[in-house]
DRENSEVEX-329851 format. One record per residue (C-alpha): chain; y, z, x; residue in one letter; residue number from 1. Coordinates in steps of 0.02 Angstrom, whole numbers, plus 50000, padded with zeros to 5 digits. Example, Ala and Ser with C-alpha at 12.3 -4.5 7.8 and 13.67 -1.06 7.14 Angstrom:
REM DRENSEVEX-329851
+---+-------+-------+-------+---+-----+
: c :    yy :    zz :    xx : r :   k :
+---+-------+-------+-------+---+-----+
: A : 49775 : 50390 : 50615 : a :   1 :
: A : 49947 : 50357 : 50684 : s :   2 :
+---+-------+-------+-------+---+-----+
//
This chain:
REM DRENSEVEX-329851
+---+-------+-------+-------+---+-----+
: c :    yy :    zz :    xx : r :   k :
+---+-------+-------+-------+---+-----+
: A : 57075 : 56700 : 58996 : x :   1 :
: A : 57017 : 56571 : 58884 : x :   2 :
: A : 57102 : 56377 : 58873 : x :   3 :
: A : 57169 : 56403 : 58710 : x :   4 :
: A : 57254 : 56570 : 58732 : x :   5 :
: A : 57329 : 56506 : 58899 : x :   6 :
: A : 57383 : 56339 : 58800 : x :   7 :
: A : 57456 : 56444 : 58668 : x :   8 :
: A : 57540 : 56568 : 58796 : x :   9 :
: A : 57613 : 56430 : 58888 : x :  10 :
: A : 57691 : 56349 : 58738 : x :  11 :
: A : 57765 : 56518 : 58657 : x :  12 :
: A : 57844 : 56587 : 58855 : x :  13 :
: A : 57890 : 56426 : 58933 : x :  14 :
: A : 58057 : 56338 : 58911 : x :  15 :
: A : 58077 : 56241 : 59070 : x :  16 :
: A : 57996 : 56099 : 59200 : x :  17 :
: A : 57952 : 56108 : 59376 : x :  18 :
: A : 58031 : 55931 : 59407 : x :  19 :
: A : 58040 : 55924 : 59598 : x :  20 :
: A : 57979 : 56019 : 59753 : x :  21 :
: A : 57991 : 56009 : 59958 : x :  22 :
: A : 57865 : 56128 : 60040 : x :  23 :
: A : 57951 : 56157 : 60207 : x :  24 :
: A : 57767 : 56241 : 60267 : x :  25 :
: A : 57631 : 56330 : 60153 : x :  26 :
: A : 57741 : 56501 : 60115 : x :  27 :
: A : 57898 : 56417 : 60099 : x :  28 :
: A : 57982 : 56288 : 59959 : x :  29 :
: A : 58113 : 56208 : 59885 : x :  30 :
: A : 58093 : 56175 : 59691 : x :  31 :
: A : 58203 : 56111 : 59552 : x :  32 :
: A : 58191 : 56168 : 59375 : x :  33 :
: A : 58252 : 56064 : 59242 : x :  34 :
: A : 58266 : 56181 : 59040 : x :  35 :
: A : 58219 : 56133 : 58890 : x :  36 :
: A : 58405 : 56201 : 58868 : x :  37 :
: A : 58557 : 56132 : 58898 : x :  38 :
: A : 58600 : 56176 : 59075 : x :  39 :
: A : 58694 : 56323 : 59084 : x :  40 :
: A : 58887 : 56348 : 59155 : x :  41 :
: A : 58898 : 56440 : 59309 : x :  42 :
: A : 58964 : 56490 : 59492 : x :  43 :
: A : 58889 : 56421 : 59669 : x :  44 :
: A : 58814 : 56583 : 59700 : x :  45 :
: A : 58776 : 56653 : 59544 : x :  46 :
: A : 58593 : 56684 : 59499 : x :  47 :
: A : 58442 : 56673 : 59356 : x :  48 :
: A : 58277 : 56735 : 59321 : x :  49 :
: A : 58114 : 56639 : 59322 : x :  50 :
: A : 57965 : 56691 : 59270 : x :  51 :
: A : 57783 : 56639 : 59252 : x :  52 :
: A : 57644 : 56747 : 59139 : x :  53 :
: A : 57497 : 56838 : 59221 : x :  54 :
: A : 57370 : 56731 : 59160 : x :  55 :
: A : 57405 : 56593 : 59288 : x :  56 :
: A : 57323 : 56575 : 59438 : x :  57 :
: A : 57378 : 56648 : 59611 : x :  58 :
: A : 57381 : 56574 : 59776 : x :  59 :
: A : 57247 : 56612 : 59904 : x :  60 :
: A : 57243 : 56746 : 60032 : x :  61 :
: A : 57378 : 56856 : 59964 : x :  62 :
: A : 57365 : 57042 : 59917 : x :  63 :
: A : 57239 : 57080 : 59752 : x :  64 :
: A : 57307 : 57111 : 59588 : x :  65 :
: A : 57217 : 57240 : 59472 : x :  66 :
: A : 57188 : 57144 : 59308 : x :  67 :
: A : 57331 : 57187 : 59171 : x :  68 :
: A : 57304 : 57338 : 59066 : x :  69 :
: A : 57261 : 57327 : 58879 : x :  70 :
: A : 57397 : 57226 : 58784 : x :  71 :
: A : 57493 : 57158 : 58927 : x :  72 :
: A : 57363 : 56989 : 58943 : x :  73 :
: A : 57538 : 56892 : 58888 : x :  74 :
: A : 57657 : 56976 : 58992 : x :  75 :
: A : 57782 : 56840 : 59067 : x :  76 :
: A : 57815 : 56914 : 59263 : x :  77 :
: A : 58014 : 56861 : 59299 : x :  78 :
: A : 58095 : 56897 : 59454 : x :  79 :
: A : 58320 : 56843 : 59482 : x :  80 :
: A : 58336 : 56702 : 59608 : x :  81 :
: A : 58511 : 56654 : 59676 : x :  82 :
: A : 58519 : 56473 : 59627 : x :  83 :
: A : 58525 : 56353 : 59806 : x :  84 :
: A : 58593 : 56184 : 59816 : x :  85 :
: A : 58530 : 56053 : 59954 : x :  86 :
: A : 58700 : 55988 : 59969 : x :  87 :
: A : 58663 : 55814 : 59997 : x :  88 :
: A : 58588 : 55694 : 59916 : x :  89 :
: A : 58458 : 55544 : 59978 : x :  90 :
: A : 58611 : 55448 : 60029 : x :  91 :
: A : 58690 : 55616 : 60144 : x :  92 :
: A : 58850 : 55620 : 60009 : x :  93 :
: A : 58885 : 55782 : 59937 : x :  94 :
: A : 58768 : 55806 : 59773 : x :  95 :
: A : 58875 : 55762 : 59605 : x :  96 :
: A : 58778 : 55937 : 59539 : x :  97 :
: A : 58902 : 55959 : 59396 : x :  98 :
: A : 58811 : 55800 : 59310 : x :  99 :
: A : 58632 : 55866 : 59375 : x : 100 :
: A : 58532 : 55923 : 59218 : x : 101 :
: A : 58425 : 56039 : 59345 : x : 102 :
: A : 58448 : 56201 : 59453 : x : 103 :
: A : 58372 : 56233 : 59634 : x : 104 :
: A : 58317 : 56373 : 59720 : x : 105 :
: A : 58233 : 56425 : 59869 : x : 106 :
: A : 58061 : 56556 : 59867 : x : 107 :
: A : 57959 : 56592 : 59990 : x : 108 :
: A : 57772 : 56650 : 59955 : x : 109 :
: A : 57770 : 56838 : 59970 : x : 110 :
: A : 57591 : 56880 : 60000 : x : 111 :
: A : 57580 : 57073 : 60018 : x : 112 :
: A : 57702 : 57200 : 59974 : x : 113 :
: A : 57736 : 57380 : 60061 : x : 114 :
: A : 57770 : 57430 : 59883 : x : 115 :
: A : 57659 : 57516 : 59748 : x : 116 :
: A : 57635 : 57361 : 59646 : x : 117 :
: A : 57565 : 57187 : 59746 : x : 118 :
: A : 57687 : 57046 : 59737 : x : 119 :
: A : 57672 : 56962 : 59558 : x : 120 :
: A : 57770 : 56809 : 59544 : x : 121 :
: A : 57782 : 56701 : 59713 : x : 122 :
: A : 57581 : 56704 : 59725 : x : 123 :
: A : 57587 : 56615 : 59556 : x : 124 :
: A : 57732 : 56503 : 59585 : x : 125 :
: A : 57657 : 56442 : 59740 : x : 126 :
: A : 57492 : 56355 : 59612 : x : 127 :
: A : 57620 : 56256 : 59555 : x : 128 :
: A : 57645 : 56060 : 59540 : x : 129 :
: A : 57768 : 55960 : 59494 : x : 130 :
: A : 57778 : 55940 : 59292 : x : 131 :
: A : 57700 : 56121 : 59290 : x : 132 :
: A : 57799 : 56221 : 59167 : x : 133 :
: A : 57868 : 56405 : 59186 : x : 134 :
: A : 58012 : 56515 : 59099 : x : 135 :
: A : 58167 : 56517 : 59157 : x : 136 :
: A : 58312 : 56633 : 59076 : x : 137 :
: A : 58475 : 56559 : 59006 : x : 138 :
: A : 58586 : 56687 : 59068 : x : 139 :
: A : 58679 : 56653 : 59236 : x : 140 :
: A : 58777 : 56807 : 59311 : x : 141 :
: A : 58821 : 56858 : 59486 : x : 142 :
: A : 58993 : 56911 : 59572 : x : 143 :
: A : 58934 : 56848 : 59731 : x : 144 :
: A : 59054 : 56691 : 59729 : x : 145 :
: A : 59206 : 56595 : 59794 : x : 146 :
: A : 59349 : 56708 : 59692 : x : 147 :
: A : 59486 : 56731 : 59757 : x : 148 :
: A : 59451 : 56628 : 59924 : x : 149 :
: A : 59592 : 56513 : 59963 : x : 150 :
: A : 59609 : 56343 : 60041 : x : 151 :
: A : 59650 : 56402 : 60216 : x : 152 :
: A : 59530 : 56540 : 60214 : x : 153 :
: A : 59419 : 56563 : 60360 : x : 154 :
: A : 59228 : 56578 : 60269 : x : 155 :
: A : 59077 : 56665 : 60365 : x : 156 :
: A : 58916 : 56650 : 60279 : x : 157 :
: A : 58763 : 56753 : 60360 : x : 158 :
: A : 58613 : 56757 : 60298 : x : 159 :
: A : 58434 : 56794 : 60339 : x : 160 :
: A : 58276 : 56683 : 60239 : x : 161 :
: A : 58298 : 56637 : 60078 : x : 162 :
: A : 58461 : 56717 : 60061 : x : 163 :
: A : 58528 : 56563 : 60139 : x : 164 :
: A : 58538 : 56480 : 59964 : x : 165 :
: A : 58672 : 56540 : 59851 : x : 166 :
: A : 58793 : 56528 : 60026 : x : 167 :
: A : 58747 : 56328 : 60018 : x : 168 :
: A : 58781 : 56323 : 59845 : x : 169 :
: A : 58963 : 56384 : 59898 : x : 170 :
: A : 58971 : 56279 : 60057 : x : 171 :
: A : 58945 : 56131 : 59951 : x : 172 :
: A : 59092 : 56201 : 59854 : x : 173 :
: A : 59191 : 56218 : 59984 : x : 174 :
: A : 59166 : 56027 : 60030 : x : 175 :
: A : 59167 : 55957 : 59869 : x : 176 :
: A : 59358 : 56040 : 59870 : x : 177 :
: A : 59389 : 55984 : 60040 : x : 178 :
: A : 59434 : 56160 : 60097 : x : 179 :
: A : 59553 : 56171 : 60254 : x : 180 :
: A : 59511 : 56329 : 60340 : x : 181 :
: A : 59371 : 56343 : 60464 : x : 182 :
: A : 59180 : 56368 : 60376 : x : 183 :
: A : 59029 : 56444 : 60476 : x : 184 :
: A : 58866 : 56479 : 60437 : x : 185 :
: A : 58723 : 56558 : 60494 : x : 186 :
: A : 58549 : 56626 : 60464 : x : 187 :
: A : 58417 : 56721 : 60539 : x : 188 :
: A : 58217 : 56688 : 60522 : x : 189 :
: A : 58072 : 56704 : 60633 : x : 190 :
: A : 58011 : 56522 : 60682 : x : 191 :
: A : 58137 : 56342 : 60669 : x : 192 :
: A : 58017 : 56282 : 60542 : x : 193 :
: A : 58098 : 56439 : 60415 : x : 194 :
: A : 58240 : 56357 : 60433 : x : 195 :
: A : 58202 : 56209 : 60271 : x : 196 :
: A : 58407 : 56152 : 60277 : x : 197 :
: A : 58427 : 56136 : 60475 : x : 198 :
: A : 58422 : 55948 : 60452 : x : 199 :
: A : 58556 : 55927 : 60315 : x : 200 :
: A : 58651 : 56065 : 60425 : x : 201 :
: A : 58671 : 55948 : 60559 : x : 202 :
: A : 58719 : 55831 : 60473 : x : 203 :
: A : 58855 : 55903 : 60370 : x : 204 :
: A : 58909 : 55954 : 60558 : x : 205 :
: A : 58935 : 55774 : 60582 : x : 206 :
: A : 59030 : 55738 : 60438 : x : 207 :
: A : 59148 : 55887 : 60438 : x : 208 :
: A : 59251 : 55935 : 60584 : x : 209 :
: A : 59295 : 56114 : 60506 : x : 210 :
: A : 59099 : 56161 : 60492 : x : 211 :
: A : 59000 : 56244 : 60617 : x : 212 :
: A : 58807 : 56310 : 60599 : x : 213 :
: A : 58729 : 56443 : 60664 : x : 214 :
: A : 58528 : 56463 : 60681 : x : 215 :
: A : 58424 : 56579 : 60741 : x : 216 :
: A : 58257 : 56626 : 60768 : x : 217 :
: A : 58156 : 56779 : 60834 : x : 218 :
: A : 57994 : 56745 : 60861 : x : 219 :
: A : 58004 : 56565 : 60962 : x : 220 :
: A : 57942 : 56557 : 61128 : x : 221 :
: A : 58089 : 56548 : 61189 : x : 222 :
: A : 58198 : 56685 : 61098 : x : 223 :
: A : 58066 : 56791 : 61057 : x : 224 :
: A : 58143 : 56872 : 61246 : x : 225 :
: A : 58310 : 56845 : 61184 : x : 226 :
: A : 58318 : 56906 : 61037 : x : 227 :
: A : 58499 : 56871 : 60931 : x : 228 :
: A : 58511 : 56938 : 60743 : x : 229 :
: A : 58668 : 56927 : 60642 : x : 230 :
: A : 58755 : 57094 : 60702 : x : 231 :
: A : 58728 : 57038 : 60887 : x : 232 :
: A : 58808 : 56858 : 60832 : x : 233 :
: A : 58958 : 56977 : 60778 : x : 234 :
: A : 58935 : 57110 : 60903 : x : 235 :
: A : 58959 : 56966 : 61073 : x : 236 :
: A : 59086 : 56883 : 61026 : x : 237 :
: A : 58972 : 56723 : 60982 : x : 238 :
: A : 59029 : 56695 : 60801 : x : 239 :
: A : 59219 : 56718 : 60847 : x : 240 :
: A : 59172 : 56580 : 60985 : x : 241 :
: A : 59101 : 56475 : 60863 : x : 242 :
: A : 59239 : 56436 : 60741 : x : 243 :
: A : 59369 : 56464 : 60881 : x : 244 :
: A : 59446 : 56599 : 60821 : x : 245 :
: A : 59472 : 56794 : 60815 : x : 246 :
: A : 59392 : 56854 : 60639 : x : 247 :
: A : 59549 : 56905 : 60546 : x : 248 :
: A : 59528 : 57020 : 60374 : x : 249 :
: A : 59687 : 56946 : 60330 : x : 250 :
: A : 59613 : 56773 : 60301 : x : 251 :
: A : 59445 : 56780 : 60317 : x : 252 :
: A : 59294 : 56803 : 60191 : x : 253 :
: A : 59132 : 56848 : 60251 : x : 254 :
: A : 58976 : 56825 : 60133 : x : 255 :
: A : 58814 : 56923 : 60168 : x : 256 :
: A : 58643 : 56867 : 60107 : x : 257 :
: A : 58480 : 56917 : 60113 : x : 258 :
: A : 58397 : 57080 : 60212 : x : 259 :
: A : 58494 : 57240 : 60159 : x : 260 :
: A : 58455 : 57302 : 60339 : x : 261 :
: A : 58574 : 57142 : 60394 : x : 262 :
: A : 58689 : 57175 : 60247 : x : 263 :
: A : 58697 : 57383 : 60286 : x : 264 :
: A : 58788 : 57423 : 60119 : x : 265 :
: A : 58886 : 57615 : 60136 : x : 266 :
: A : 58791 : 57762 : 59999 : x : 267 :
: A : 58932 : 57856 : 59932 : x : 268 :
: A : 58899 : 58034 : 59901 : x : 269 :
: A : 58905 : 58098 : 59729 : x : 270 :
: A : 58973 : 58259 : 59804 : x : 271 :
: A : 59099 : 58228 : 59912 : x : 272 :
: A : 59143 : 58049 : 59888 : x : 273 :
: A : 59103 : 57991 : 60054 : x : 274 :
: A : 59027 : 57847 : 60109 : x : 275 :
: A : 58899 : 57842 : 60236 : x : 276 :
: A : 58832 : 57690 : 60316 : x : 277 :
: A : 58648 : 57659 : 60355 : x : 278 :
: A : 58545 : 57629 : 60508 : x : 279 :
: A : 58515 : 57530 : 60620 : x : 280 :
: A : 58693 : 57465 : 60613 : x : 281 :
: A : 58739 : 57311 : 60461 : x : 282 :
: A : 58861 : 57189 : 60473 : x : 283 :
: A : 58982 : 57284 : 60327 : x : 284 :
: A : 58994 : 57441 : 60464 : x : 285 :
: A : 59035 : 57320 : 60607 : x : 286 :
: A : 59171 : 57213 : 60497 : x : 287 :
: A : 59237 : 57357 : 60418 : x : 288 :
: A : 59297 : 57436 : 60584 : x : 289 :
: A : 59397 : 57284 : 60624 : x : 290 :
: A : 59478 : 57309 : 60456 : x : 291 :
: A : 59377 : 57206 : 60330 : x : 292 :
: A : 59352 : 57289 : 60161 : x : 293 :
: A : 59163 : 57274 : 60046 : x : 294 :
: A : 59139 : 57241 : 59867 : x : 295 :
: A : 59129 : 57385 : 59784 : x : 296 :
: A : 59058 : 57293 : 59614 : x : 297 :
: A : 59037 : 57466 : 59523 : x : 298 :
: A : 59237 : 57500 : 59540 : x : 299 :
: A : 59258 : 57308 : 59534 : x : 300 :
: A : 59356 : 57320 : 59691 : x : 301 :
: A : 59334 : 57161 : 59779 : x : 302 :
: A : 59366 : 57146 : 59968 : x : 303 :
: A : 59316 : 57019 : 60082 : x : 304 :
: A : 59171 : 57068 : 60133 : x : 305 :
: A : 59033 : 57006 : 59993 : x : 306 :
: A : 58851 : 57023 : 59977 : x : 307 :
: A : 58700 : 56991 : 59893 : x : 308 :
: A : 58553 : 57112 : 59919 : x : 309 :
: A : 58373 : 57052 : 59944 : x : 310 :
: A : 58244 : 57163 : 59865 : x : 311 :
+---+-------+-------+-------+---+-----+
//
């Protein structure tokens, strides 16, 4: 690709500014895009697309790409992120982020893919420096949010990776409306250094007696032995520990993000109607035998059990 095309390129796709970024290690960031738009109006939890075209550069040692075919040199790769929210700000208060002219969100560098096609966009997004520009779409959607919850609600968000962000977007909710009931989260990854919000975590533990985190790792040296995943935390007894409690479907949400092995979403059959749940064993089988009830968006049925599939 020549300079002018990419110039060209870059002014007809982009619409938006890489404005800030915290690299918690090489394959895994936290970035703030500010639009040449006005920001739009949505939900903690809700999500957009961003995108970057296929003549920028990609990040080192990640799966080859086959050049793109005749006619699609211009093609603008977009992916849907669930917008993320550090929660505090440089002074540890809770962010003002209705007066923020910027959204967050948290990617980690996907460098090979069990699918057909390589991984497009996070190779290219991981080139980039702050004042870089990229697209990023102006419509916000998403039913993954607080509805319905009410102030005495218990809340259990459980996430693995990345799908830890839209569930901070919503605990910062949750603060900024000083909610009463009891809030826990947690999230699974492989090493402590996946986890790029265990800092402001603790401290939010510090501030507010009704919040409890959870996190855990897999491949430390010392749990890699002891290994504890989100259906165990359910499973022992460990999360009912933790916020002191028995998990009551009568006041209780539960929000599941991330790995749709975690998550374990039931297939209905066309045929009979029946709904059969996956293995290994999720977190909506496990709940929904003590009487908790899933989304079921395509009905819009909503229960309180909610989730947000990753890939």
């Amino acid at each position: 690709m020549n300079a002018d095309f990419v110039a060209e390129a870059r002014k007809k796709y982009y619409n938006s500014t890489l404005i800030w970024m915290r690299e918690a290690h090489s394959d895994l960031r936290i970035i703030r895009v500010r639009s040449d738009f006005a920001r739009p109006v949505h939900a903690p939890g809700q999500y957009c697309s961003l995108g970057l075209g296929q003549w920028e550069p990609r990040a080192e040692h990640c799966q080859e790409e086959p050049p793109p075919k005749p006619g699609q040199e211009s093609r603008v790769v977009k992916r849907a992120y669930s917008i993320g929210c550090s929660i505090l700000d440089d002074n540890d208060r809770l962010f003002d982020m209705e007066h923020v002219d910027w959204l967050e969100f948290y990617v980690v560098l996907v460098r090979e893919s069990s699918k057909e096609q390589p991984p497009a966009l996070t190779p290219r997004l991981f080139t980039m420096k702050t004042g870089d520009r990229l697209f990023m779409g102006e419509k916000i959607a998403g039913h993954y949010t607080l509805e319905g919850v009410k102030p005495d609600d218990t809340i259990v968000f459980l996430s693995t990776g990345t799908g830890e962000a839209p569930n901070d977007y919503m605990l910062w909710q949750l603060l900024k409306q000083q909610h009463q009931g009891r809030i826990v989260s947690a999230c699974c990854v492989r090493y402590r250094r996946d986890l790029a919000y265990l800092e402001i975590h603790e401290k939010l533990m510090a501030q507010h007696a009704n919040y409890t985190y959870i996190p855990l790792t897999t491949r430390e040296a010392d749990t890699i032995n002891r290994k504890v995943y989100i259906q165990e935390l359910i499973s022992s007894g460990r999360l009912e520990e933790a916020i002191a409690q028995v998990l009551d479907p009568e006041r209780t949400h539960v929000y599941l993000c991330g790995n749709p092995s975690m998550i374990g979403v039931p297939v209905k059959d066309k045929a009979t109607g029946e709904h059969t749940y996956p293995q290994p064993l999720g977190v909506v089988e496990l709940l929904e035998k003590r009487g908790f009830r899933a989304d079921q968006p395509n009905v819009k049925l909503r229960g309180n059990i909610h989730f947000e599939e990753y890939w």
